[in-house]
Structures are given as structure tokens and as C-alpha cells.
PDBQT receptor file of N, H, CA, C and O in Angstrom, charges set to zero:
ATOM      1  N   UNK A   1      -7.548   9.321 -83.743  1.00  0.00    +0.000 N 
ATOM      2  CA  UNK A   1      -8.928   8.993 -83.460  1.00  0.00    +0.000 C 
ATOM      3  C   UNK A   1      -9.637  10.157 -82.778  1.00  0.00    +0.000 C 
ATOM      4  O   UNK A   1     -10.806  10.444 -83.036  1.00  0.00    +0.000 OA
ATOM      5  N   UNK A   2      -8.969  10.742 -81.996  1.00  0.00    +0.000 N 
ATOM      6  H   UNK A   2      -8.020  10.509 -81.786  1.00  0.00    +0.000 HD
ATOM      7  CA  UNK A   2      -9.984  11.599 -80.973  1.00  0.00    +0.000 C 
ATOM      8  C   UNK A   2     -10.014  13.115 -82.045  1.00  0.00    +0.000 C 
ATOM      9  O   UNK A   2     -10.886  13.977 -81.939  1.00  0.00    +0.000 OA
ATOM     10  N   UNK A   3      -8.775  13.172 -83.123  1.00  0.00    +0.000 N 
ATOM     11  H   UNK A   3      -8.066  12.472 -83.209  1.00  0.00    +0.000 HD
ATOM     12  CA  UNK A   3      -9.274  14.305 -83.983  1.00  0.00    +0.000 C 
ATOM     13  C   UNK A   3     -10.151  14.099 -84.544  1.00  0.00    +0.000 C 
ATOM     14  O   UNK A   3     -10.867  15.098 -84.475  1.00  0.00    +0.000 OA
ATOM     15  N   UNK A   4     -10.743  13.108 -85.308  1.00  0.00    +0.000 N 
ATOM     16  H   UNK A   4     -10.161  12.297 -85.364  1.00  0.00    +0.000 HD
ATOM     17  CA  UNK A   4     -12.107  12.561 -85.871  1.00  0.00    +0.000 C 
ATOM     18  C   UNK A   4     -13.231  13.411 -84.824  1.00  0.00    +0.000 C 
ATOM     19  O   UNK A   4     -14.011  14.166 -85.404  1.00  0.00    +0.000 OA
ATOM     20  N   UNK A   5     -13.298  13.344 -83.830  1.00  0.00    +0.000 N 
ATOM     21  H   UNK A   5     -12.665  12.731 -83.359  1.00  0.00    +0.000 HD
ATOM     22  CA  UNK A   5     -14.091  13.877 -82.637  1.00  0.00    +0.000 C 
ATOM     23  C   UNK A   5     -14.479  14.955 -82.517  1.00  0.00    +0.000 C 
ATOM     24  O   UNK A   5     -15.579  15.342 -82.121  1.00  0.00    +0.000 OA
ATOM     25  N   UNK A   6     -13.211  15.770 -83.002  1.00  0.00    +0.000 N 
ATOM     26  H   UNK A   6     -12.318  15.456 -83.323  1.00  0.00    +0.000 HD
ATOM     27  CA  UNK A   6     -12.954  16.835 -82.460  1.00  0.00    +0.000 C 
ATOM     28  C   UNK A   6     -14.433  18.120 -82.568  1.00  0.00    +0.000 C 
ATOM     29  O   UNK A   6     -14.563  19.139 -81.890  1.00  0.00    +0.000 OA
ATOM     30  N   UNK A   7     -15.067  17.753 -83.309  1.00  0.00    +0.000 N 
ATOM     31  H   UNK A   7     -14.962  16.925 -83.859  1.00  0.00    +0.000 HD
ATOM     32  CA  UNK A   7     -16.615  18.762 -83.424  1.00  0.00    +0.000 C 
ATOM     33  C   UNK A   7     -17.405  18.182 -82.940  1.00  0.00    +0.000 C 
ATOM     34  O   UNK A   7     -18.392  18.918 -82.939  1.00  0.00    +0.000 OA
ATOM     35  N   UNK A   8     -17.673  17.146 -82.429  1.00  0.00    +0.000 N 
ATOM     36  H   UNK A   8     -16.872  16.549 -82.430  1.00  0.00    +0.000 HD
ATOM     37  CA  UNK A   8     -18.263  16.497 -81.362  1.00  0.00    +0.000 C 
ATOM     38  C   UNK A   8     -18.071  16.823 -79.703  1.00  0.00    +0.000 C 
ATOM     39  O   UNK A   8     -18.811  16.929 -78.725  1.00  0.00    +0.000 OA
ATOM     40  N   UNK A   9     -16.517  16.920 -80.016  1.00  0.00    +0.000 N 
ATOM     41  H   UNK A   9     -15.916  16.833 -80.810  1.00  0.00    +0.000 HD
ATOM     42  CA  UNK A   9     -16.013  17.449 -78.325  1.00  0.00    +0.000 C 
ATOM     43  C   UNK A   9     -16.570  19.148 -78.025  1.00  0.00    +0.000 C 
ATOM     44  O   UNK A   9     -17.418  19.616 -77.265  1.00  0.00    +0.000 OA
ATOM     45  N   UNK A  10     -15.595  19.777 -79.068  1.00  0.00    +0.000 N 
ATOM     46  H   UNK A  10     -14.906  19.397 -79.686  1.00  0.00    +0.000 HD
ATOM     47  CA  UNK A  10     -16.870  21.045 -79.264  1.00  0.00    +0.000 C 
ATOM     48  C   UNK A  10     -17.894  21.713 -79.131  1.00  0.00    +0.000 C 
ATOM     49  O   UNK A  10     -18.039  22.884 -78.782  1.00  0.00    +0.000 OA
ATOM     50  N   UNK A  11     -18.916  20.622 -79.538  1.00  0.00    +0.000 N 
ATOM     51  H   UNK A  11     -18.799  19.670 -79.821  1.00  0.00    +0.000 HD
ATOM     52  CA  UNK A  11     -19.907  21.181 -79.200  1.00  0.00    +0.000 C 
ATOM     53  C   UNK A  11     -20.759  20.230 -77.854  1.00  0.00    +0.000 C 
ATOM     54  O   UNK A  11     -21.961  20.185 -77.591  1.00  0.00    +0.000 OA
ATOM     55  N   UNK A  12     -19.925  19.740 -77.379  1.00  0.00    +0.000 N 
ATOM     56  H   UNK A  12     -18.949  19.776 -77.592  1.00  0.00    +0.000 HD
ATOM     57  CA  UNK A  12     -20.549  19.240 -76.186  1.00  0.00    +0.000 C 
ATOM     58  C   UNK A  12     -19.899  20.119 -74.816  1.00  0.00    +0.000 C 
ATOM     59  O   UNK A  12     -20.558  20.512 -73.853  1.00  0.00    +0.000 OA
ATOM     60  N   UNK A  13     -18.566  20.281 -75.014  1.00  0.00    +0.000 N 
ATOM     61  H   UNK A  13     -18.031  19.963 -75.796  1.00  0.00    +0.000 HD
ATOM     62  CA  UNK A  13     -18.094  21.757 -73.984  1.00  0.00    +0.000 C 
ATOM     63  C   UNK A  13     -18.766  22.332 -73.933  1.00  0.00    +0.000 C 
ATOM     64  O   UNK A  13     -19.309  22.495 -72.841  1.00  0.00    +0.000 OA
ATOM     65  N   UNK A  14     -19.220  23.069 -75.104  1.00  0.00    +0.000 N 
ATOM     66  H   UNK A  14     -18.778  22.937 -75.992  1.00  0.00    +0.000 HD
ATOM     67  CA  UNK A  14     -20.022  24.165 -74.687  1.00  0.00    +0.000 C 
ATOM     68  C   UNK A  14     -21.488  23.924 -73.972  1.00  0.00    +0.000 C 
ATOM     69  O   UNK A  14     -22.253  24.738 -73.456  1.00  0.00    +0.000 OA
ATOM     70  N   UNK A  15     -21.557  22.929 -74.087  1.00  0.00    +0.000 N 
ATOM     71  H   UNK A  15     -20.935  22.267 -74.506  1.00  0.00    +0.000 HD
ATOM     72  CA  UNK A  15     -22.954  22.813 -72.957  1.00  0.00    +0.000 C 
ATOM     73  C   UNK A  15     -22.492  22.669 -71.347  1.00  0.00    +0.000 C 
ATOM     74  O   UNK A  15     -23.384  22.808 -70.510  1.00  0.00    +0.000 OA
ATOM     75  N   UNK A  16     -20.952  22.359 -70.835  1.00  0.00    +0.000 N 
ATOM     76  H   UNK A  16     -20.227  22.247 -71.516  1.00  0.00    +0.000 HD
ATOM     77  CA  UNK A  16     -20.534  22.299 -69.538  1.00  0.00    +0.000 C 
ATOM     78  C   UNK A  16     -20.005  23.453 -69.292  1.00  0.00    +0.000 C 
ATOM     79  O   UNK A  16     -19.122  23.928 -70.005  1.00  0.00    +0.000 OA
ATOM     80  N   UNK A  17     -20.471  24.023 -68.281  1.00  0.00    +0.000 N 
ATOM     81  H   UNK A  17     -21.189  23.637 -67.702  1.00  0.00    +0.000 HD
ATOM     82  CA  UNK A  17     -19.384  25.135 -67.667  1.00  0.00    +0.000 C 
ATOM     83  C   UNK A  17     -18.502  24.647 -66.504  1.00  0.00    +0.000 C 
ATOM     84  O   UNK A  17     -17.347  24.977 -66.237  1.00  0.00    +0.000 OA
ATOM     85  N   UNK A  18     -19.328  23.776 -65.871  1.00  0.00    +0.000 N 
ATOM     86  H   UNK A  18     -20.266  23.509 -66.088  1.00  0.00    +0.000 HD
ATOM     87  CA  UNK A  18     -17.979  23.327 -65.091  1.00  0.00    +0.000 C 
ATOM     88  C   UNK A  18     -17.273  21.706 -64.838  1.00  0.00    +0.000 C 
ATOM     89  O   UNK A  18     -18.057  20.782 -64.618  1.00  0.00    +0.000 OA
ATOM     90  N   UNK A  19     -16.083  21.487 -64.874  1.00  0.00    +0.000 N 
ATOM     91  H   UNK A  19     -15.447  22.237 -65.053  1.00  0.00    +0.000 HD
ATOM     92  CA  UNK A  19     -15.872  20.401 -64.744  1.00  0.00    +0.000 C 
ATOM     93  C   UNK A  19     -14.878  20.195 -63.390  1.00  0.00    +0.000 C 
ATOM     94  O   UNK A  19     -13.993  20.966 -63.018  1.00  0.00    +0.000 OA
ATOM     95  N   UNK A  20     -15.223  19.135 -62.872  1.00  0.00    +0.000 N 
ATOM     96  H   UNK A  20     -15.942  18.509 -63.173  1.00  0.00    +0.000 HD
ATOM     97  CA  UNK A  20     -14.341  18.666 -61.169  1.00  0.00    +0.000 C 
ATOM     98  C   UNK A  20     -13.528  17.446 -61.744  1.00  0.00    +0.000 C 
ATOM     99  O   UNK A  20     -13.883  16.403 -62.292  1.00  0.00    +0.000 OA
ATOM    100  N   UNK A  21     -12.105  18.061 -61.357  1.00  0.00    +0.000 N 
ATOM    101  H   UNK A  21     -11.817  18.909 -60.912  1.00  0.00    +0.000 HD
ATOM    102  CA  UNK A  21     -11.321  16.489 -61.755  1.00  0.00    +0.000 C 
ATOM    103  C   UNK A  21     -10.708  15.781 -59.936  1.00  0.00    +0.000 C 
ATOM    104  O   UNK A  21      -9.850  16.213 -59.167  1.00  0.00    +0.000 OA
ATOM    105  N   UNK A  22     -11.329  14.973 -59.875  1.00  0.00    +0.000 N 
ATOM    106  H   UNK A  22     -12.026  14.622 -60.500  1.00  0.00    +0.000 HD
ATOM    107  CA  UNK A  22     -11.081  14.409 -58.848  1.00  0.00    +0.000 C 
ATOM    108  C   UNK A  22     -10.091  13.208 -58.829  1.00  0.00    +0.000 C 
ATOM    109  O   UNK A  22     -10.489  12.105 -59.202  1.00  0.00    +0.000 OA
ATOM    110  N   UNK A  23      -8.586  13.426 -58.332  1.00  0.00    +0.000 N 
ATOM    111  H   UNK A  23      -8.263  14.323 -58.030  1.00  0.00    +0.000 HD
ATOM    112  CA  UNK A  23      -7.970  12.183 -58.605  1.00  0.00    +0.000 C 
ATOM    113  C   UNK A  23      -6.588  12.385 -57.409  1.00  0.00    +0.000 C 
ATOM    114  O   UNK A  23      -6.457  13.243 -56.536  1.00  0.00    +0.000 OA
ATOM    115  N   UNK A  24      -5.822  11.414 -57.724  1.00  0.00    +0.000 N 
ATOM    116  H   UNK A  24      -5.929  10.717 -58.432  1.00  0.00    +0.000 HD
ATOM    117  CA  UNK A  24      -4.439  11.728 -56.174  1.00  0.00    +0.000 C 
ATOM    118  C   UNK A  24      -3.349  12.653 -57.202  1.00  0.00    +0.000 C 
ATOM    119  O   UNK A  24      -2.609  13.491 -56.686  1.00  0.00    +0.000 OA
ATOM    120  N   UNK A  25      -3.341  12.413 -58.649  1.00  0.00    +0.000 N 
ATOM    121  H   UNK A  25      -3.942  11.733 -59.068  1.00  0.00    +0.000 HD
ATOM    122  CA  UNK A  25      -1.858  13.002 -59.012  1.00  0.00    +0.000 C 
ATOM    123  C   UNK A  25      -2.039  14.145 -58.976  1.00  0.00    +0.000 C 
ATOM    124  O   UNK A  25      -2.976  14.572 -59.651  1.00  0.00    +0.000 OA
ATOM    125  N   UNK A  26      -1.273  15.044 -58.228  1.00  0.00    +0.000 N 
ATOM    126  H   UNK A  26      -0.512  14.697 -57.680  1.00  0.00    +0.000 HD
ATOM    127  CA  UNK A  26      -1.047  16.306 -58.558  1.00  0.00    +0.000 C 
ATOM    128  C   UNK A  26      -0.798  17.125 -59.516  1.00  0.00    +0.000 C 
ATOM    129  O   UNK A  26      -1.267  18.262 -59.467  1.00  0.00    +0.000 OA
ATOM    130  N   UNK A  27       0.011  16.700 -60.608  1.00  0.00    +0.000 N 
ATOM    131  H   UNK A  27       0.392  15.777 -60.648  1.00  0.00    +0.000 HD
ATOM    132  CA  UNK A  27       0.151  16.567 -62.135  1.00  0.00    +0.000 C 
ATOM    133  C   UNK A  27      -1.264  16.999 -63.159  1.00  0.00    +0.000 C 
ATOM    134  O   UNK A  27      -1.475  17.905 -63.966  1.00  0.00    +0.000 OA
ATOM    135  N   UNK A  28      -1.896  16.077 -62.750  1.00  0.00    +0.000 N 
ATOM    136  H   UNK A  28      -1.725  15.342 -62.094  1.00  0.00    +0.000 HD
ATOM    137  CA  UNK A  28      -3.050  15.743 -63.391  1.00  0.00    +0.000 C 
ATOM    138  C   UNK A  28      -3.662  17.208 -62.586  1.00  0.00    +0.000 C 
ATOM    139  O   UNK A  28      -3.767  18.159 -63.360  1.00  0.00    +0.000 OA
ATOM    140  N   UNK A  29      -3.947  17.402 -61.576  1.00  0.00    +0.000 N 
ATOM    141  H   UNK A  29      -3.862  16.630 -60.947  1.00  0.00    +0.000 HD
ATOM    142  CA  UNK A  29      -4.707  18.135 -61.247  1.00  0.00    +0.000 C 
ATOM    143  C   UNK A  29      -4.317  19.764 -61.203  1.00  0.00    +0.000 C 
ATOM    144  O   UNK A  29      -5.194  20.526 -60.795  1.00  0.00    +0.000 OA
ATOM    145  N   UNK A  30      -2.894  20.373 -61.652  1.00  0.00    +0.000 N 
ATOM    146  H   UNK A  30      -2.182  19.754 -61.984  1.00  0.00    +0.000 HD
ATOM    147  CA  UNK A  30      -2.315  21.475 -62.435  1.00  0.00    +0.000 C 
ATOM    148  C   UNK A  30      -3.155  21.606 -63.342  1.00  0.00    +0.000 C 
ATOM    149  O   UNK A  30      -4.020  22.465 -63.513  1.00  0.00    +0.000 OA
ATOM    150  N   UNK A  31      -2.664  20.061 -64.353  1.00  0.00    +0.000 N 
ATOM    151  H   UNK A  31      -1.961  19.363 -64.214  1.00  0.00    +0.000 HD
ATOM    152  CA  UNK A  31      -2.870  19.949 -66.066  1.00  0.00    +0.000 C 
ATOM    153  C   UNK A  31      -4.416  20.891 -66.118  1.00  0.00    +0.000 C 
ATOM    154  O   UNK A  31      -4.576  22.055 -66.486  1.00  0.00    +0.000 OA
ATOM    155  N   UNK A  32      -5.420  19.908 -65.608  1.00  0.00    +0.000 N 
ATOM    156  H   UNK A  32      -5.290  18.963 -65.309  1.00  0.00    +0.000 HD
ATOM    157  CA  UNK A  32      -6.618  20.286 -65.480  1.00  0.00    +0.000 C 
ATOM    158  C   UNK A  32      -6.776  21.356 -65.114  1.00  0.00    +0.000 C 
ATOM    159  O   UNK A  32      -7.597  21.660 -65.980  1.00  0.00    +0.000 OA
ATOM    160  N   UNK A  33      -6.657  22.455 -64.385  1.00  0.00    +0.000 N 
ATOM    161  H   UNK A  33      -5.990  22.208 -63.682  1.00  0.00    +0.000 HD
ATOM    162  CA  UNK A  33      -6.496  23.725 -63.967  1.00  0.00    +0.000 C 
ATOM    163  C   UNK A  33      -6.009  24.707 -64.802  1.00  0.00    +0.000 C 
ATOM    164  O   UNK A  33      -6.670  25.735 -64.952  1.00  0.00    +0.000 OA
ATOM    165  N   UNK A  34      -4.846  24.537 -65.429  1.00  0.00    +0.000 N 
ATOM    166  H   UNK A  34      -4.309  23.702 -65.307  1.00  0.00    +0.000 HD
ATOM    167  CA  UNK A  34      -4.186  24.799 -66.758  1.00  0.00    +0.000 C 
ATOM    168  C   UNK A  34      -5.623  25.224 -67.602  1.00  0.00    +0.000 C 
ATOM    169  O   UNK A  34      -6.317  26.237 -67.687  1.00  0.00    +0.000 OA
ATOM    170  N   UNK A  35      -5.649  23.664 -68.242  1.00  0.00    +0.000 N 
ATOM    171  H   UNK A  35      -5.085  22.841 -68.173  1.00  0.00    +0.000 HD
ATOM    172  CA  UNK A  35      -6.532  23.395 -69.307  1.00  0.00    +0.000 C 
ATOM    173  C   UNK A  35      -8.137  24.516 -68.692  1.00  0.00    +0.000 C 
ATOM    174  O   UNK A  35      -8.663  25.143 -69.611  1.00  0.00    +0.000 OA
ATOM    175  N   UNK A  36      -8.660  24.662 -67.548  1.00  0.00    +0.000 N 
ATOM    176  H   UNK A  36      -8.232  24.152 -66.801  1.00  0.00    +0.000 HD
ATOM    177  CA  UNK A  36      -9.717  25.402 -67.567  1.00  0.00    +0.000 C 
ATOM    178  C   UNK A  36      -9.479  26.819 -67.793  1.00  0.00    +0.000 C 
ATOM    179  O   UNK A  36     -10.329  27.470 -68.401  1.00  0.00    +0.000 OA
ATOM    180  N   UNK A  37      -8.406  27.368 -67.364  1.00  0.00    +0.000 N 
ATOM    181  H   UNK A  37      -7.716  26.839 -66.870  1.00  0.00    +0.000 HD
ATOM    182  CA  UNK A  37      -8.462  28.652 -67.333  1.00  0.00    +0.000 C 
ATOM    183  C   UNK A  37      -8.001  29.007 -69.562  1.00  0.00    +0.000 C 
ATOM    184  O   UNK A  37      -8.151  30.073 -70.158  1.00  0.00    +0.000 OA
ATOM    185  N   UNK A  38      -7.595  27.968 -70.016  1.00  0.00    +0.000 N 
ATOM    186  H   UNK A  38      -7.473  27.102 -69.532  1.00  0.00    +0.000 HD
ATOM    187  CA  UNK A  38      -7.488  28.432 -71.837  1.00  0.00    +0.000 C 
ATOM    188  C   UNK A  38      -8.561  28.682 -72.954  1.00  0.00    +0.000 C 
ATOM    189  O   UNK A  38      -8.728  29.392 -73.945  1.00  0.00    +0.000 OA
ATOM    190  N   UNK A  39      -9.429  27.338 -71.975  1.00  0.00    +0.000 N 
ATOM    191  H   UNK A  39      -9.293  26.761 -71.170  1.00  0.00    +0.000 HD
ATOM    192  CA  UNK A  39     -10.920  27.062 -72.713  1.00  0.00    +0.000 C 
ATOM    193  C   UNK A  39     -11.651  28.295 -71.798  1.00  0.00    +0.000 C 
ATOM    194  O   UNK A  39     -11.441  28.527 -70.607  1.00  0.00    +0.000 OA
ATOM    195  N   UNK A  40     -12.772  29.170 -72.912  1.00  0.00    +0.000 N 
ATOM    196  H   UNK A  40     -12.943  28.982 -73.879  1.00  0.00    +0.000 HD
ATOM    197  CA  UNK A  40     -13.403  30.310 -72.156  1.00  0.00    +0.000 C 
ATOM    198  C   UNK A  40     -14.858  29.832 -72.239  1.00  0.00    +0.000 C 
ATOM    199  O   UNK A  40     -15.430  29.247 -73.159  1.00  0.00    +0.000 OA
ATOM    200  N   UNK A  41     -15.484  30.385 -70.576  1.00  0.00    +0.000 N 
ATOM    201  H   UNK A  41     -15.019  30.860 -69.829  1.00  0.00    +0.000 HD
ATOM    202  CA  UNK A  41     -16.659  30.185 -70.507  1.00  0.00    +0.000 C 
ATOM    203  C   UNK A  41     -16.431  28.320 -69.859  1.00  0.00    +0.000 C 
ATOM    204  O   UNK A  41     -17.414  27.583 -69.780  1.00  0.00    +0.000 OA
ATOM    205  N   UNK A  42     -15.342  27.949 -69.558  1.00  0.00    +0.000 N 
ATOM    206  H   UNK A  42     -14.544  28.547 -69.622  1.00  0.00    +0.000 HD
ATOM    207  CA  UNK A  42     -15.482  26.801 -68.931  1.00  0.00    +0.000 C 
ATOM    208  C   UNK A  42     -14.395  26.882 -67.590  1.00  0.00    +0.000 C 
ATOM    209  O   UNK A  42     -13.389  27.573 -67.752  1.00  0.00    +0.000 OA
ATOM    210  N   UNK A  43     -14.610  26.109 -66.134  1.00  0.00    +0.000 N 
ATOM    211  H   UNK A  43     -15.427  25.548 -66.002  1.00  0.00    +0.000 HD
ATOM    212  CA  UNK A  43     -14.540  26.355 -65.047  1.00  0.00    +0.000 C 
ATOM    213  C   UNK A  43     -13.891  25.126 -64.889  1.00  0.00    +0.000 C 
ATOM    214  O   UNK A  43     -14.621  24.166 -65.133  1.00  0.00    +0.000 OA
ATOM    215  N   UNK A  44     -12.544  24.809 -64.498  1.00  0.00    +0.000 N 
ATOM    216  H   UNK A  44     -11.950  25.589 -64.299  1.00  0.00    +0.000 HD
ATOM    217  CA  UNK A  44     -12.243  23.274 -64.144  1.00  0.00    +0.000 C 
ATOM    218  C   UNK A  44     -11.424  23.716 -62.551  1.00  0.00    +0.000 C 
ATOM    219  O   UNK A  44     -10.706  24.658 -62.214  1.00  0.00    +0.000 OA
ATOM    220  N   UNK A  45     -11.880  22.694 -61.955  1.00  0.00    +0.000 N 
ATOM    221  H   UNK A  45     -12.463  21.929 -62.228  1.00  0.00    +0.000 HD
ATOM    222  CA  UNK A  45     -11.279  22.593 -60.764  1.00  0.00    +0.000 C 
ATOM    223  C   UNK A  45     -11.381  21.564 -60.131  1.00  0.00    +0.000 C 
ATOM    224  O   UNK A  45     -12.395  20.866 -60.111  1.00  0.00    +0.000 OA
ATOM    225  N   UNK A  46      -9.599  21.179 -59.104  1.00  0.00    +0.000 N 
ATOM    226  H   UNK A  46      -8.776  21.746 -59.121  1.00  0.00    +0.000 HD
ATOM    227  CA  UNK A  46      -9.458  19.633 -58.570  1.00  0.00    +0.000 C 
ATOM    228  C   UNK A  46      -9.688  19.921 -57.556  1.00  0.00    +0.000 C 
ATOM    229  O   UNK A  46      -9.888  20.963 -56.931  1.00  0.00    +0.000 OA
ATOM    230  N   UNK A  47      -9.647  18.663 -57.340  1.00  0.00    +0.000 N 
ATOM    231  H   UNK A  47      -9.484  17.816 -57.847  1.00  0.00    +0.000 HD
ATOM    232  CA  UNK A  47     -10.307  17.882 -55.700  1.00  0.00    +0.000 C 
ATOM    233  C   UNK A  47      -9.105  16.578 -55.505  1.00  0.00    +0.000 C 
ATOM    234  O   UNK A  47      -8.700  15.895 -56.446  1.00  0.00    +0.000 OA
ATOM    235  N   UNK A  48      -8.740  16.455 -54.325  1.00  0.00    +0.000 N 
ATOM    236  H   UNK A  48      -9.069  17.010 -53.560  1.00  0.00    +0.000 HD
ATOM    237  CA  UNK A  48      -7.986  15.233 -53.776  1.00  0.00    +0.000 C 
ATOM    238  C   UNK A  48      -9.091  13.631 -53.832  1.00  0.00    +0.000 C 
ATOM    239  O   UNK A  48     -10.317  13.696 -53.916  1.00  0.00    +0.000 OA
ATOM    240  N   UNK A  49      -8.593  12.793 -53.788  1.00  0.00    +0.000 N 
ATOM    241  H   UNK A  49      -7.597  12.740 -53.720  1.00  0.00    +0.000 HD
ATOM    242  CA  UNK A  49      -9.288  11.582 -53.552  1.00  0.00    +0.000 C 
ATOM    243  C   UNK A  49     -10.600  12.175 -52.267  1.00  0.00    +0.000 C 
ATOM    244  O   UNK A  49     -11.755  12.588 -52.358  1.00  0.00    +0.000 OA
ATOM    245  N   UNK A  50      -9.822  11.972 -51.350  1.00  0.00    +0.000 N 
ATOM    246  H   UNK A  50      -8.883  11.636 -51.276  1.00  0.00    +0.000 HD
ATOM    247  CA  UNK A  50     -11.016  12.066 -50.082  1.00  0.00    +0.000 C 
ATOM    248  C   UNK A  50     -12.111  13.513 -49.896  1.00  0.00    +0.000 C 
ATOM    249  O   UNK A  50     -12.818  13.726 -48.911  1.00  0.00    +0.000 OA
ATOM    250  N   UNK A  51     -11.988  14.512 -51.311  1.00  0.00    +0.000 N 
ATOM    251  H   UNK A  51     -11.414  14.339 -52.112  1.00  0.00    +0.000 HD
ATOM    252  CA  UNK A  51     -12.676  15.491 -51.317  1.00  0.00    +0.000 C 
ATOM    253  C   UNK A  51     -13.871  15.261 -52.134  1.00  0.00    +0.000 C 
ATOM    254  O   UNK A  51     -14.782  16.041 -51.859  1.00  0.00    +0.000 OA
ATOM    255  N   UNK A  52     -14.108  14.477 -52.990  1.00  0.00    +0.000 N 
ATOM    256  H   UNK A  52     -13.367  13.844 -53.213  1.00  0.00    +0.000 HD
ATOM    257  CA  UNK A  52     -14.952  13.570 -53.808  1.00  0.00    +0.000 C 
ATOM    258  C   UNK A  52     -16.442  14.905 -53.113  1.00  0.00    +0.000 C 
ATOM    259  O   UNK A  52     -16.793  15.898 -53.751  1.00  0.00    +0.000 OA
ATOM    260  N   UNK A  53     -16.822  14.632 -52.209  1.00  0.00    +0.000 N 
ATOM    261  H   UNK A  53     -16.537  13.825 -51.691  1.00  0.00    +0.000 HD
ATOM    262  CA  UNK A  53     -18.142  14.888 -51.718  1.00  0.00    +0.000 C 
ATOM    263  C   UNK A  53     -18.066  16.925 -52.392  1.00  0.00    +0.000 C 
ATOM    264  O   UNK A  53     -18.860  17.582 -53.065  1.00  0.00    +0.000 OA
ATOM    265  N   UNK A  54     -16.949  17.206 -51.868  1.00  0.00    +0.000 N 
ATOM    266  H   UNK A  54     -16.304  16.671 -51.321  1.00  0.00    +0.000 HD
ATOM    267  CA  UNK A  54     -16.713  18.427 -51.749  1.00  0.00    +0.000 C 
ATOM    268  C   UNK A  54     -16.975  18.835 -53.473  1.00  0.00    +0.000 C 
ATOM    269  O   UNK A  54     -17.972  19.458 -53.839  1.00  0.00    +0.000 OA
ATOM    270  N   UNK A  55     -15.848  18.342 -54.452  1.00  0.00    +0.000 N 
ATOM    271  H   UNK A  55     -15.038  17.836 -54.155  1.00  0.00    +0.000 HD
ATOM    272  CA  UNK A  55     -16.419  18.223 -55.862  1.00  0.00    +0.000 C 
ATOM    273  C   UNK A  55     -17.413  17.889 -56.449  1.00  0.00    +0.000 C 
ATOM    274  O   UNK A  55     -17.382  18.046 -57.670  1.00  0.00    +0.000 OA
ATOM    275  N   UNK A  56     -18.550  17.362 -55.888  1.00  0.00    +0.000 N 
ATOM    276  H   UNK A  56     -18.575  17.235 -54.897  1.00  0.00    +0.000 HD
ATOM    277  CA  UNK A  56     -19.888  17.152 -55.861  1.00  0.00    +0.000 C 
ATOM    278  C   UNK A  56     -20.231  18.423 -55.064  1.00  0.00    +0.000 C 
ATOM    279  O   UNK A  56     -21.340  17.956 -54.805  1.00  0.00    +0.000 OA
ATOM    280  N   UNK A  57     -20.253  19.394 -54.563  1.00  0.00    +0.000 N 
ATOM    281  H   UNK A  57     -19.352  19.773 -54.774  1.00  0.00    +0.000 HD
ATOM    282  CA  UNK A  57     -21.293  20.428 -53.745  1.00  0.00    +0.000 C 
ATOM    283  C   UNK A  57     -20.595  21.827 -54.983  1.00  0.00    +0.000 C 
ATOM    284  O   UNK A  57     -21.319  22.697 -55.467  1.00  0.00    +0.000 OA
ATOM    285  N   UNK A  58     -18.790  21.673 -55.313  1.00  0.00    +0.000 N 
ATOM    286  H   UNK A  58     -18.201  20.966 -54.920  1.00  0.00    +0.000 HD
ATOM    287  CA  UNK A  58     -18.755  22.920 -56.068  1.00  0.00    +0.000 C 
ATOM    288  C   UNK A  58     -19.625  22.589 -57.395  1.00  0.00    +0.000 C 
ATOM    289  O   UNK A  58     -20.307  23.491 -57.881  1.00  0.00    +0.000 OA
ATOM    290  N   UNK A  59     -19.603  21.124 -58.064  1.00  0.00    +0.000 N 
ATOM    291  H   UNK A  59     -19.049  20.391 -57.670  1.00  0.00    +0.000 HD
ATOM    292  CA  UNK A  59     -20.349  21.463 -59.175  1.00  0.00    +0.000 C 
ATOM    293  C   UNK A  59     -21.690  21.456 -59.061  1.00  0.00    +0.000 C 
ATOM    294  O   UNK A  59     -22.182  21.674 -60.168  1.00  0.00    +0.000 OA
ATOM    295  N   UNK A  60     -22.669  21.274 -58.058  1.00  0.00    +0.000 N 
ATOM    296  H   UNK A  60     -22.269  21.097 -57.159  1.00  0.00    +0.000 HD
ATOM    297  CA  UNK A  60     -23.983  21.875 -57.549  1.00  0.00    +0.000 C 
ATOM    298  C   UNK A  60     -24.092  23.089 -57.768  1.00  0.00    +0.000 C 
ATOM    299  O   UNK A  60     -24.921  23.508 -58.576  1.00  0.00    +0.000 OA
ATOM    300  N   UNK A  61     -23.395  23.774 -57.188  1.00  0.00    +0.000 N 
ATOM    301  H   UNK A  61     -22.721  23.434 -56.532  1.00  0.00    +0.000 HD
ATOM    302  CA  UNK A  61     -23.413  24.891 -56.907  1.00  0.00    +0.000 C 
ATOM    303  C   UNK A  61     -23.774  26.074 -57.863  1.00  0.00    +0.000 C 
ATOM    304  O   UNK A  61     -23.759  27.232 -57.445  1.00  0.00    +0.000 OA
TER     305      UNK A  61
């Protein structure tokens, strides 16, 4: 299903440069880190549960 997507997902990345994954697994928040630095021209970076505010001011920013 989500390959059906896949030029949809495409071209909607490219309108984000940055994305905040805010969550407790640590796992998850590598993965995501991983995953930003492969995709170019896009910025991913985690935040812990109680940093929520903080991931709201980097993607202001």
C-alpha cells in the first residue's frame, strides 16, 4: 500500500526540510536520525517525551 504512495510521499518531502520525532523509544529516535541524514536537503531530529516544547522551538527556528 504505502508503495502505491510512493510519488506522493516524494513530492511532499520535498516541501519539509525539517522534521522533529518526538517519542520515549530510543530505537525509534536513532532510526529517525539515521533516516535524516540519507534523505538530502531534509533535517530530522529527536526529542524525549518531556522535550515536546523544545521540538517545537528547533522546528521554528
Amino acid at each position: 500500500m504505502e508503495l502505491k504512495n510512493l510519488p506522493k510521499i516524494f513530492r511532499m518531502v520535498r516541501k519539509i526540510d525539517r522534521i522533529a520525532v518526538v517519542c520515549a523509544q530510543d530505537w525509534i529516535q536513532t532510526w529517525a536520525e539515521i533516516e535524516g541524514k540519507l534523505i538530502p536537503g531534509l533535517e530530522m531530529k529527536s526529542f524525549n517525551l518531556n522535550e515536546e516544547s523544545e521540538a517545537v522551538e528547533w522546528l521554528e527556528a
